[in-house]
N, C-alpha and C positions, 0 to 999 in steps of 0.2 A: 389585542393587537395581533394580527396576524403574518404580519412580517413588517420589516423595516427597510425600504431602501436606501441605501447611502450615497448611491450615485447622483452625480452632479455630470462632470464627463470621464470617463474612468481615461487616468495616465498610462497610456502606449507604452512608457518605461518601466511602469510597476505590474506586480505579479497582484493579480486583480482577486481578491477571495472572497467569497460566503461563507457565513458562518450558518448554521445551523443546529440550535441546541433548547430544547424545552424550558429551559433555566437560566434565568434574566442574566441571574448570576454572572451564570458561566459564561454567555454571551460578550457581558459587559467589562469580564477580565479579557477574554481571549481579546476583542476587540481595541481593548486599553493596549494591551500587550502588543498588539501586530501596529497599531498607528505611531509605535515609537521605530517602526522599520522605514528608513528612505525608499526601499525599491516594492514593500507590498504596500498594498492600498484595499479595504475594507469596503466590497460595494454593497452588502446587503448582510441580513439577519433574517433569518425562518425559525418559527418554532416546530414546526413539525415536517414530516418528509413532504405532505404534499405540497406544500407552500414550497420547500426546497423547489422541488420538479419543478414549479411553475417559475419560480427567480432564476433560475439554473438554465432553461432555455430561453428566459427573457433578457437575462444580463450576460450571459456568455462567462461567467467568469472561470479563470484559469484554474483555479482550485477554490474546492467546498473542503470546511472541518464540517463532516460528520458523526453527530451524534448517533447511535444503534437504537437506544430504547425512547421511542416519542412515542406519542399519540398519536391517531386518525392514520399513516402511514409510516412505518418504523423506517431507521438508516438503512437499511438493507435494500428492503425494499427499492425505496428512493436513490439509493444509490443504482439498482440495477433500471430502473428509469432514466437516470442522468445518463447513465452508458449508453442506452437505448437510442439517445438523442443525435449518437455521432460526430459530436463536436469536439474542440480538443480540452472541455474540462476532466481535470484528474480529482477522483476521490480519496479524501485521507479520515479513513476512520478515526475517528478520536471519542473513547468511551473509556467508561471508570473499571469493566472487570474484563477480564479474558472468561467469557464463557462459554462451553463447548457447543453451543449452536447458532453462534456471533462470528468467531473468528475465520473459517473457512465459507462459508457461506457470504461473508460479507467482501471476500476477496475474490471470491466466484461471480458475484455480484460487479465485481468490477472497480473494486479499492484497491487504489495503486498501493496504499500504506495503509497500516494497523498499528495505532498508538494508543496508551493509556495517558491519562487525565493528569497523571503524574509527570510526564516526560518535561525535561527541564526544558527551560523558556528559548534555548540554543540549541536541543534538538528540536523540538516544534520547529524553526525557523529552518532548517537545515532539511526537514522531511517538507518543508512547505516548498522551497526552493530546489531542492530536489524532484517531487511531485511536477514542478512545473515543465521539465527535465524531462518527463515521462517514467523517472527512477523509483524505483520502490524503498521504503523505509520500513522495516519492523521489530516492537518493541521486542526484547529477548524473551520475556515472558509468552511473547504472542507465537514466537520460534518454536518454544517448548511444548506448547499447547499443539502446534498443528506437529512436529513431530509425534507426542501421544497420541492425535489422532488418526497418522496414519499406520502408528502399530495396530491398530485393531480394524483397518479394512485390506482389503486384499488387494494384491498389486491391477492398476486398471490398464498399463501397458507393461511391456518388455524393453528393455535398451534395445535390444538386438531389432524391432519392431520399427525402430527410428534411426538406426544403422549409425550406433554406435559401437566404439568398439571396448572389447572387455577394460582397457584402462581410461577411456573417459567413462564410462560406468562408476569406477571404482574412482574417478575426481568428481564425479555429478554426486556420489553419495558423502561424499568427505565434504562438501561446498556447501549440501544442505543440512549436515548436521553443524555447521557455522563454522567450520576449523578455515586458519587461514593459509595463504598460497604455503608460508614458511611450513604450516604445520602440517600439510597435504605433503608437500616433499620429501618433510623428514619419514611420515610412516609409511610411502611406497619407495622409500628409497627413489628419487629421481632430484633433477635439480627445478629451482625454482622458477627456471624461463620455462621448463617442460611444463611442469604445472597451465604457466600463465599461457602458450600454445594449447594445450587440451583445454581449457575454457575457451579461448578466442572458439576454438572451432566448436564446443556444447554449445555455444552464444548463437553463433550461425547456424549451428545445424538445426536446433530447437528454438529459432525465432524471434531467443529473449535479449531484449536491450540493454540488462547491466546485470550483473553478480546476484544482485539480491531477487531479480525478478529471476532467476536460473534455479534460487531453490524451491523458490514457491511453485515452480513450475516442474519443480520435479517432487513436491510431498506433493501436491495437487495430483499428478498424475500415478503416485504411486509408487515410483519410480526409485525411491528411495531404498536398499535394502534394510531387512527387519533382521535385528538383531538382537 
């Protein structure tokens, strides 16, 4: 069986999803799991990336769970084909390891989130509806992993490059190592509306939609200082 479609006519009110997963299994939890939600609706099932790509521009749906490791075309991959397509589906990685040649590349690829297999049944839902949002989700473990990864390459821009100034530099580095508004205040000494103004303006200045897509966009870029 090479894919399953579930569509009949997909509900305009519900958050429309693919699932995507090698493993009948996983399919048939994740699937069980999402049809106990009133506002998502389950339009299809692929076992591997290409079959994704091909449901993914046929069914339009609003967000794919991505599996990373399949056959015949890996999540990556497929993912960077989904994005390819231009439409407004969001990709949410969902795989079992954080592995160093999975997690940045698959967000490079153009995964709005990066979840492990484990995330409880109320974050899935909350990264799915999020996702739908265009907002980014990332598991803590997946935080950690792309900060190690970007100790060991070298910065790809400058703040000063994207005309920031030295104290949003210094709240762009605090925001992606996950510290929050309160705790960004306390160690530059300022108060916590300043804070919440130097994001508004990193947000606009640097393009990104919400908090979580601010840090990826600044370990993506380098941006982060190494300490």
């Amino acid at each position: 069986m090479l894919e399953q479609d579930l569509t009949r006519a997909a509900d305009a009110t519900c958050i429309s999803v693919l699932i995507v997963d090698d493993h009948p299994i996983v399919r048939q939890g994740l699937r069980t799991l999402l049809e106990l939600q009133d506002d998502i609706q389950v339009v299809g099932e692929a076992v591997n990336g290409k079959t994704a790509v091909e449901m993914a521009a046929r069914l339009k749906p609003d967000v794919v769970l991505m599996d990373l490791v399949m056959p015949e075309v890996d999540g990556i991959s497929a993912t960077r084909q989904i994005s390819a397509l231009k439409q407004s589906t969001q990709v949410i990685a969902l795989t079992s390891f954080v592995e160093d040649d999975k997690v940045i590349p698959a967000i490079q690829a153009g995964a709005v989130s990066f979840l492990l297999k484990d995330v409880s049944p109320n974050d899935l839902m909350d990264a799915i509806r999020a996702a739908h949002h265009g907002e980014a989700r990332l598991h803590p473990q997946v935080m950690r992993k792309l900060m190690e990864q970007v100790a060991a390459q070298p910065a790809a821009a400058s703040p000063a490059a994207l005309d920031l100034t030295q104290r949003e530099s210094e709240v762009l580095t605090l925001v992606a190592e996950g510290l929050s508004n309160r705790e960004i205040a306390v160690k530059l000494v300022i108060s916590e509306k300043t804070v919440k103004t130097h994001i508004s303006s990193l947000l606009s200045k640097l393009d990104q939609g919400d908090r979580t897509r601010l840090a990826i966009f600044a370990i993506k870029k380098g941006l982060v200082a190494q300490r």
